[in-house]
N, CA and C of each residue as an Amber inpcrd file, in Angstrom:
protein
   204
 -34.1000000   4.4840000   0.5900000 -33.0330000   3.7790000   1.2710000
 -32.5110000   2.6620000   0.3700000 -31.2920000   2.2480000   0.3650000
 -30.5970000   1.5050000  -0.8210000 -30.9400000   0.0100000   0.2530000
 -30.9230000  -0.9020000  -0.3600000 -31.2650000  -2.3100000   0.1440000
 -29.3380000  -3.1890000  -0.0240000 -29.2090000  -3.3520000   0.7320000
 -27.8330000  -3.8810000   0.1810000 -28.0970000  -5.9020000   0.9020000
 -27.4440000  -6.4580000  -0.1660000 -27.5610000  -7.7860000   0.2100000
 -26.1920000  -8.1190000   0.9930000 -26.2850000  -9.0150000   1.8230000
 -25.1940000 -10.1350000   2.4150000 -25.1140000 -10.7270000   2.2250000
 -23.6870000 -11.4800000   2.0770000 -22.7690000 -12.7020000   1.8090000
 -22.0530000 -13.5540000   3.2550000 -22.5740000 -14.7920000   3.2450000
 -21.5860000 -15.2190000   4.5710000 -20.4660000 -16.0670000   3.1830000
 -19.2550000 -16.0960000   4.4400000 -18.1260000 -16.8020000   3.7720000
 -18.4150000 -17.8810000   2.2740000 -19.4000000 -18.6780000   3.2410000
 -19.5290000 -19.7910000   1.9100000 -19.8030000 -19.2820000   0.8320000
 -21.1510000 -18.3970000   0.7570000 -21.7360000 -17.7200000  -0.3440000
 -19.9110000 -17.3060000  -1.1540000 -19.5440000 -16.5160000  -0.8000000
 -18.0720000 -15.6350000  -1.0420000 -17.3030000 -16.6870000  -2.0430000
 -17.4380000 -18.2620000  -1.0520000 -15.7450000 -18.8330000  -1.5260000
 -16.7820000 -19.3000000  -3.0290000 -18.2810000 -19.5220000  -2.8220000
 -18.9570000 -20.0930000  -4.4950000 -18.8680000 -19.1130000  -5.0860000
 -19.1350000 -18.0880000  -4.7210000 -19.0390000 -16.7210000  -6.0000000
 -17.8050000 -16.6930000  -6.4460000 -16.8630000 -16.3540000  -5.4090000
 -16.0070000 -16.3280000  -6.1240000 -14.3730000 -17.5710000  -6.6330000
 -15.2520000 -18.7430000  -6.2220000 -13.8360000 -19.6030000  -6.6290000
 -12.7260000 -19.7440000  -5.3400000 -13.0460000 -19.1600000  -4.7090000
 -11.6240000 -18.8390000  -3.4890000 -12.1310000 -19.6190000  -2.3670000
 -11.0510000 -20.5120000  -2.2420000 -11.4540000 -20.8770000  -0.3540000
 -10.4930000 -20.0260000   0.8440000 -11.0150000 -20.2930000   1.7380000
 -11.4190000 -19.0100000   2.9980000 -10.2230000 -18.7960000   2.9400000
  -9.0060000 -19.4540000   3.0240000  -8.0070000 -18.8870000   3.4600000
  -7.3300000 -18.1130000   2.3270000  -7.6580000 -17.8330000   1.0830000
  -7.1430000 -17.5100000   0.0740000  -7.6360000 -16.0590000   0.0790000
  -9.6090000 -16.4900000   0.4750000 -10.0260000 -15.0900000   0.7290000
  -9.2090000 -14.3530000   2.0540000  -8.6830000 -14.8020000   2.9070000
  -8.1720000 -13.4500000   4.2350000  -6.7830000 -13.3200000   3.7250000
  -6.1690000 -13.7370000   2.7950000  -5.1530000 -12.7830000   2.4560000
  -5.3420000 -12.3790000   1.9630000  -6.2500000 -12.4430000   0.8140000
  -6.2850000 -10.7620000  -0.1660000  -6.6160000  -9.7460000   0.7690000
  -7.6210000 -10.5700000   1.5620000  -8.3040000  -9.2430000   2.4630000
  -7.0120000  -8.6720000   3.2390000  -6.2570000  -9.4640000   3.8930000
  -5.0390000  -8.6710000   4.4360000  -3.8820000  -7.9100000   3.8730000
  -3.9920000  -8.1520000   2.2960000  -3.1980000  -7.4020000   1.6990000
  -3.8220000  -6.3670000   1.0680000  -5.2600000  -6.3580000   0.9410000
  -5.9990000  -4.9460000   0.5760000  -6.4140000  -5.2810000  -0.6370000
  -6.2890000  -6.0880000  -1.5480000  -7.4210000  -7.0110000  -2.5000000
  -8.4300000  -7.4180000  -2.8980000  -8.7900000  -7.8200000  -1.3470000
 -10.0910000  -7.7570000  -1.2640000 -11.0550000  -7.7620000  -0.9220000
 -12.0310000  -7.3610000  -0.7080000 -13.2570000  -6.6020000  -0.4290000
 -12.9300000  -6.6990000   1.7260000 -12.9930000  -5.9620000   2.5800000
 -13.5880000  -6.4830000   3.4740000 -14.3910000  -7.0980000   4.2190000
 -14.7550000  -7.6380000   5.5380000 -15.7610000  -8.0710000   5.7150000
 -16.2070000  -7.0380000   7.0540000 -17.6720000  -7.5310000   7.1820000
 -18.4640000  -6.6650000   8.0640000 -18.8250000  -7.4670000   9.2860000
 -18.8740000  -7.1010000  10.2540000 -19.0440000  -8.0100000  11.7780000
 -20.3710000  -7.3670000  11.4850000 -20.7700000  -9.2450000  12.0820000
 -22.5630000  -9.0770000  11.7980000 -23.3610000  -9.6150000  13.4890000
 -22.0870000  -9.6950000  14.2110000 -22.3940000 -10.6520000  15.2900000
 -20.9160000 -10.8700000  16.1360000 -21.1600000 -11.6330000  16.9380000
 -20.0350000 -12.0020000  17.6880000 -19.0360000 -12.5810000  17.1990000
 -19.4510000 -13.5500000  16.4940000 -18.3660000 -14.9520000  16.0340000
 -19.1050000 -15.2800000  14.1710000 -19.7140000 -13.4230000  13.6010000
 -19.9010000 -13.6720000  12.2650000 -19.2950000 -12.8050000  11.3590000
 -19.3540000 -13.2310000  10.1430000 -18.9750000 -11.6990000   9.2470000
 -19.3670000 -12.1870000   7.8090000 -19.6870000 -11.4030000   7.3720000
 -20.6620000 -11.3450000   5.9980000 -19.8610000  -9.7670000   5.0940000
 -20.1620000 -10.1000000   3.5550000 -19.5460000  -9.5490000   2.6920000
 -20.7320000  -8.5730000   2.1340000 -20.7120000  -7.5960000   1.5460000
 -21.4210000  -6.6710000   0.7360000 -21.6810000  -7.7270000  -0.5970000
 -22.5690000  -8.0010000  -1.1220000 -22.5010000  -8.1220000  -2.2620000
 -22.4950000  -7.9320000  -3.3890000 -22.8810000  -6.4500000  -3.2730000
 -22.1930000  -5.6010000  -4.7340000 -20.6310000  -5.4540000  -4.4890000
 -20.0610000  -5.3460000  -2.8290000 -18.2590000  -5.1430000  -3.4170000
 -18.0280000  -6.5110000  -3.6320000 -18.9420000  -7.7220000  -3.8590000
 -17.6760000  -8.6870000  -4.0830000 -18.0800000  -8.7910000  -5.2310000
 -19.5670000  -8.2180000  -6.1070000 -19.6570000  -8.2940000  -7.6430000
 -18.1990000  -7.5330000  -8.0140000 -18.2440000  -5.6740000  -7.5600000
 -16.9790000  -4.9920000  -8.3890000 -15.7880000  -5.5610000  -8.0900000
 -15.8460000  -6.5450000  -7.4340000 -14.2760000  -7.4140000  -7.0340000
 -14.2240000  -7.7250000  -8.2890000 -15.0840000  -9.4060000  -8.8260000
 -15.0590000 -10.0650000  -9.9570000 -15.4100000  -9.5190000 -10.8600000
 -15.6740000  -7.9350000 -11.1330000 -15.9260000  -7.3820000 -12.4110000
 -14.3840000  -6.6910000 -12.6910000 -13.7220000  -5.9520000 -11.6140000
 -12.2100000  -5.9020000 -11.1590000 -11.4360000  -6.4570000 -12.6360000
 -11.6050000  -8.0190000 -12.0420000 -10.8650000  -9.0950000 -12.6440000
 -10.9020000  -9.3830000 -13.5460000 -12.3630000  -9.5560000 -14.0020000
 -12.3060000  -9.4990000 -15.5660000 -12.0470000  -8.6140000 -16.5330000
 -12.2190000  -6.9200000 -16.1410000 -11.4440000  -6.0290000 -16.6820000
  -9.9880000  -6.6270000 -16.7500000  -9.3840000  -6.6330000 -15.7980000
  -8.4580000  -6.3660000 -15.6910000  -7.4740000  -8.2340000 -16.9450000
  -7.7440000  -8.8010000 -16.6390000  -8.1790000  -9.8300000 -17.5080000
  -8.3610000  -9.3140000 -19.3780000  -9.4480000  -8.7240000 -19.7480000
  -9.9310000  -8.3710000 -20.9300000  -8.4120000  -7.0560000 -21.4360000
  -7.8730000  -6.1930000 -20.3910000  -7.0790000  -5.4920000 -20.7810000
  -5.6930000  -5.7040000 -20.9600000  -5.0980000  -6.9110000 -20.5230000
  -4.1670000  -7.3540000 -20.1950000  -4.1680000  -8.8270000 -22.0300000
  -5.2070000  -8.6790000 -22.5710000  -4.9750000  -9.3200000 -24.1920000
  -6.1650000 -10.8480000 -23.8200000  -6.4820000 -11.1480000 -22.7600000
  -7.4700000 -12.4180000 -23.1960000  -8.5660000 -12.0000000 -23.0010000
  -9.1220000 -12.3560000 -24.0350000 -10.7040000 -12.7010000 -24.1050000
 -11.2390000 -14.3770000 -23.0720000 -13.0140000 -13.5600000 -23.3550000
 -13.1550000 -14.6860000 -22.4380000 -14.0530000 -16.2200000 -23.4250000
């Protein structure tokens, strides 16, 4: 059985730089990663899709001419 870790929001906005409201529009425009109802009034992120999010970026980053 694969073990998958969770992310609540905060974890999300330190990983990735983004505060909350920056994160629900990507999410509403399909950007990025969804979230998972963990509860009534919770929701938590996969944390391998929000690694291939920020791996995403830095491809996409490295192909586009800057180094890091």
């Amino acid at each position: 059985m694969t073990s998958h870790q969770l992310l609540r929001l905060k974890q999300v906005e330190l990983k990735t730089g983004l505060k909350r409201s920056q994160i629900y529009l990507y999410m509403k425009d399909g950007t990025f990663p969804s979230s998972i109802k963990i509860g009534p009034a919770s929701v938590a992120w996969l944390e391998s899709e929000i690694d291939d999010w920020i791996n995403l970026k830095l491809a996409n980053r490295l192909t586009h001419g800057r180094e890091i």
